[in-house]
Each structure stands twice: as structure tokens, then as C-alpha cells.
PABA-976941 format. One line per field, with one value per residue (C-alpha): chain; residue number from 1; x, y, z. Coordinates in steps of 0.2 Angstrom, whole numbers, always signed. Example, Ala and Ser with C-alpha at 12.3 -4.5 7.8 and 13.67 -1.06 7.14 Angstrom:
REM residues 2
unit	[A/A]
pos	[1/2]
u	[+62/+68]
v	[-22/-5]
w	[+39/+36]
REM end
This chain:
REM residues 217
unit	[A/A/A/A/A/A/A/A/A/A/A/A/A/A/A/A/A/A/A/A/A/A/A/A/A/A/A/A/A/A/A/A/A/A/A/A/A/A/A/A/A/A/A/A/A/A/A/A/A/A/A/A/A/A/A/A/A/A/A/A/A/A/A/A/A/A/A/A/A/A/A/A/A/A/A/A/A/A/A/A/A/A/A/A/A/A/A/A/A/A/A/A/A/A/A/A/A/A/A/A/A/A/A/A/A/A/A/A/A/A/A/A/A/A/A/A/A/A/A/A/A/A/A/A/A/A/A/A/A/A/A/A/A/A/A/A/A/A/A/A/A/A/A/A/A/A/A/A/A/A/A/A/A/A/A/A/A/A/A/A/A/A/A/A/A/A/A/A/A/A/A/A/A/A/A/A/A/A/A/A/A/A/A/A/A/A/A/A/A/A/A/A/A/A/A/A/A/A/A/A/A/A/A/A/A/A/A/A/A/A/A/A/A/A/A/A/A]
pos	[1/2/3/4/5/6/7/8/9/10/11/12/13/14/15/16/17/18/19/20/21/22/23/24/25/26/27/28/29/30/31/32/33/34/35/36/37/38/39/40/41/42/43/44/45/46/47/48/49/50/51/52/53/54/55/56/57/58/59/60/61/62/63/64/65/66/67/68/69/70/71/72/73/74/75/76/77/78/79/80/81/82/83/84/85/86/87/88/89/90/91/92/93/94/95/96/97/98/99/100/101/102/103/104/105/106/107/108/109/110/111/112/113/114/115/116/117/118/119/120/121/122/123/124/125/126/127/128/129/130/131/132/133/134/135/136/137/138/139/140/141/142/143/144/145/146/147/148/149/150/151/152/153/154/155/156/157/158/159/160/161/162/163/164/165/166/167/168/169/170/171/172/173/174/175/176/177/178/179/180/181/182/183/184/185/186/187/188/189/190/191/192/193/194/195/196/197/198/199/200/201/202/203/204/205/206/207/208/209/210/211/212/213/214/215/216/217]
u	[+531/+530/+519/+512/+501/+486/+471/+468/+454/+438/+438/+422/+425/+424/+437/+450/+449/+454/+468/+477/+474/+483/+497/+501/+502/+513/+527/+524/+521/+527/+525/+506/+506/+496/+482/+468/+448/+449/+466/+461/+445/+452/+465/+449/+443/+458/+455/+472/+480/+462/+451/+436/+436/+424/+416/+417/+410/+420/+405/+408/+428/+424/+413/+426/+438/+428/+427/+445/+450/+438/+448/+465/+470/+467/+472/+471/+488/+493/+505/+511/+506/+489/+475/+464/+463/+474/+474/+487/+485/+494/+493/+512/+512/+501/+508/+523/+526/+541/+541/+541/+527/+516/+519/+509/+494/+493/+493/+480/+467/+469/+468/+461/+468/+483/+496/+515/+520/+507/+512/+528/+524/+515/+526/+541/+531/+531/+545/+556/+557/+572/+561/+546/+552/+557/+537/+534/+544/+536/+519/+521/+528/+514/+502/+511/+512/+495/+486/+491/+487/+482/+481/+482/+467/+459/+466/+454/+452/+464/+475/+492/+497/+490/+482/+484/+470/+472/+463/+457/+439/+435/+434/+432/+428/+440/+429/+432/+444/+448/+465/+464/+482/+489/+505/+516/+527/+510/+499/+514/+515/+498/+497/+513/+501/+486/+492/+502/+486/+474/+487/+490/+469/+472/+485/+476/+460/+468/+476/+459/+451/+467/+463/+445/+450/+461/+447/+435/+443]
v	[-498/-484/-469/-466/-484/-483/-485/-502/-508/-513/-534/-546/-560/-574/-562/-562/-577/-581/-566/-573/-592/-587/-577/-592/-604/-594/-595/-610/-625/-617/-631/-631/-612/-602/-612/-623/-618/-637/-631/-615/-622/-634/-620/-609/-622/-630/-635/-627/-610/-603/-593/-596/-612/-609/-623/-614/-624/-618/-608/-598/-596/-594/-577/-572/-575/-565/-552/-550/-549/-534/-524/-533/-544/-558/-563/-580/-588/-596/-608/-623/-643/-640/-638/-632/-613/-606/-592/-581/-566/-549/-540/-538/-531/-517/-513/-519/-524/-531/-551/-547/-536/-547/-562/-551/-547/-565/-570/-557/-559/-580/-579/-559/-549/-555/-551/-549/-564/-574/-566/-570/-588/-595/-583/-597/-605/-587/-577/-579/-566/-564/-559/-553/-535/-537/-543/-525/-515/-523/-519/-502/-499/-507/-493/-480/-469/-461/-477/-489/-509/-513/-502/-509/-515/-506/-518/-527/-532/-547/-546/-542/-539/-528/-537/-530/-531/-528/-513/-521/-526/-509/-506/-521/-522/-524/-539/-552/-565/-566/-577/-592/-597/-612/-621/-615/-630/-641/-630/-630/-649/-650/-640/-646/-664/-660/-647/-660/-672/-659/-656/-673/-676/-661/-668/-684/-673/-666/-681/-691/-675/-678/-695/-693/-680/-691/-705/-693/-685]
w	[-489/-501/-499/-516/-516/-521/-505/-499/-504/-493/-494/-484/-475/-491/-500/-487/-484/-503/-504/-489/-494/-509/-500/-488/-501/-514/-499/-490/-507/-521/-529/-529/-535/-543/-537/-546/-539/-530/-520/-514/-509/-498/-492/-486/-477/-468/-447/-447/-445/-448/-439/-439/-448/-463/-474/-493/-508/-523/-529/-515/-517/-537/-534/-520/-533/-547/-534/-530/-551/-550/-538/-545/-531/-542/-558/-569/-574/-588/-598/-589/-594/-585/-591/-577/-574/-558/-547/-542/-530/-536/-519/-518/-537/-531/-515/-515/-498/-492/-487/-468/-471/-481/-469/-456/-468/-473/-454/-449/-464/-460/-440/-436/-422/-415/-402/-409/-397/-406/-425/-420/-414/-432/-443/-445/-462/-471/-464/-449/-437/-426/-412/-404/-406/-424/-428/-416/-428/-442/-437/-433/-451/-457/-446/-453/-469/-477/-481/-464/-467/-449/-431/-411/-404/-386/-375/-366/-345/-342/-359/-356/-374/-388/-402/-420/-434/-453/-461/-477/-472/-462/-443/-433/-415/-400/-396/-413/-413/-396/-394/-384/-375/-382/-384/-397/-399/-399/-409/-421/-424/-426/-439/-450/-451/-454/-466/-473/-473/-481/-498/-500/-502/-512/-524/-526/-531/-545/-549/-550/-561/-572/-576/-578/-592/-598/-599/-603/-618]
REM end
């Protein structure tokens, strides 16, 4: 992380969303990246790997996105046999963040606070981490320098962990996004189907729009 970035800018709830949407999907389907309005809706909105689990419509995710290509988070892509417009987010551009690190921000701006145990539980899709301690040595880099991306939580009665929060949407409370136990192994299963589910209904989206177009022009 270098230490002449520029500060991080202050993001709301629908545009970090969006930012880490896009993040998680540039690692984990290449394939269906930089992303069409239709595909990062349904990526906002996924039951899985999200909290909370938010309903967008795309005009929602559009003024987000407009939003983001203001502060330069977010820029259009071009070329390619496609004609619809896709989004691609430039976050590692400007602060050029090694992969360990942005796994982190992508986990914390999809989920909130979270302990390293549980970072380094739902990390395996972005970035594998060796261990618990090698997720601790990541965040602490990431709280350092002069413009630090997240900071440790007050820990609360009954929590046995520190929680970690990202500092691009401001100071949040110790209170938010309480973590509820779960099953790793379980919770992880889950997630690989119906993540699997939701980009199929994704691809056949696009591929009914296609034809339509097709039809149509």
C-alpha cells in the first residue's frame, strides 16, 4: 500500500454495494466481467455472501454507478462483440492495492464488520489466505499509513474476536452488522449453489435480451 495515495473517498450504502459487487466479480467470473447494468444488478442483490440482502432495481445500481464515475471508481468499458454498455470498477488503479488487500475491502464493503476468523473463513473465492494470522497481518496493513482503509471495532460484551470495518463510508458504529455463528463448511456450500443459480438466471437474461435485439433490429 503506498503512502502518496490519494484520500479515500466517502461512499453510501447503494455505492458500496456496487464497488464491491464489481470487485468480487472481477476475481471470482472473469468471464462475465466488466459487467452489463442486468449483472451487477442481480450481483447487488444476491441472498448470498451479502449483508444486508438489498432488493436494487437497476435504476438504483445506474445512479450508484453514475455516482461512482464521478469520484473515479467506475468507468464504462468498451470493445468486445457486445453491444450493451459494461462496468468496470478502477479502485485498484487508484490505489493500487495488492490482491490480499483488496480481497479484504471487497469482503468488508459486501458483509461490514467482520472478525479475521470470519475474513479468513469466506476469503477462499478472492484470495487464499494461509491462515488466520496471515488475514491479521493483512488488516493491520490495511489500518496503517496516512489514509488507513478500515480500523478495529470496541469489542463488545460476549464477542471473543475483534471485528474490523472499512473506512470508505465514514464512522460506523460498534453496534452494525453484528455476526451471527455459523457453519463455515455449510454456509460455504450454500453459497457456491446459489451463487451458481443466480449467474445462470443472469446468463440467460442476457441471452434473451440478445435475441430480442436480434429480432428486434
Amino acid at each position: 500500500m503506498e503512502e502518496n495515495q490519494a484520500a479515500l473517498p466517502q461512499l453510501d450504502q447503494e455505492e458500496q454495494r456496487v464497488l464491491g459487487a464489481l470487485i468480487e466479480k472481477s476475481r471470482t467470473t472473469p468471464e462475465y466481467y466488466p459487467m452489463t447494468i442486468n449483472a451487477l444488478t442481480a450481483a447487488c442483490n444476491q441472498k448470498t455472501s451479502r449483508d444486508p440482502v438489498v432488493q436494487y432495481d437497476e435504476q438504483t445500481v445506474t445512479l450508484a454507478i453514475d455516482r461512482l464515475k464521478r469520484k473515479g471508481l467506475v468507468s464504462t468499458a468498451t470493445g468486445g462483440a457486445s453491444r450493451s454498455i459494461k462496468y468496470k470498477h478502477n479502485f485498484a488503479l487508484i490505489f493500487r492495492l495488492p490482491p490480499a488487500e483488496m480481497a479484504i475491502m471487497c469482503l468488508l464493503l459486501l458483509r461490514g464488520p467482520q472478525t479475521p476468523g470470519a475474513l479468513h473463513n469466506r476469503s477462499g473465492k478472492l484470495w487464499e489466505f494461509g491462515s488466520i494470522e496471515e488475514v491479521q497481518s493483512t488488516l493491520e496493513a490495511l489500518s496503517g499509513g496516512a489514509f488507513p482503509f478500515v480500523r478495529s471495532l470496541p469489542r463488545q460484551p460476549g464477542q471473543k474476536e475483534i471485528r474490523y470495518v472499512h473506512l470508505l463510508g465514514g464512522q460506523v458504529s460498534g453496534e452494525e452488522s453484528e455476526e451471527v455463528p455459523s457453519e463455515p463448511g455449510r454456509e460455504n456450500e450454500m453459497e457456491k449453489r446459489l451463487t451458481a443459480v443466480e449467474q445462470e438466471l443472469v446468463s440467460l437474461r442476457e441471452a434473451y435480451e440478445r435475441l430480442i435485439k436480434e429480432l428486434m433490429g
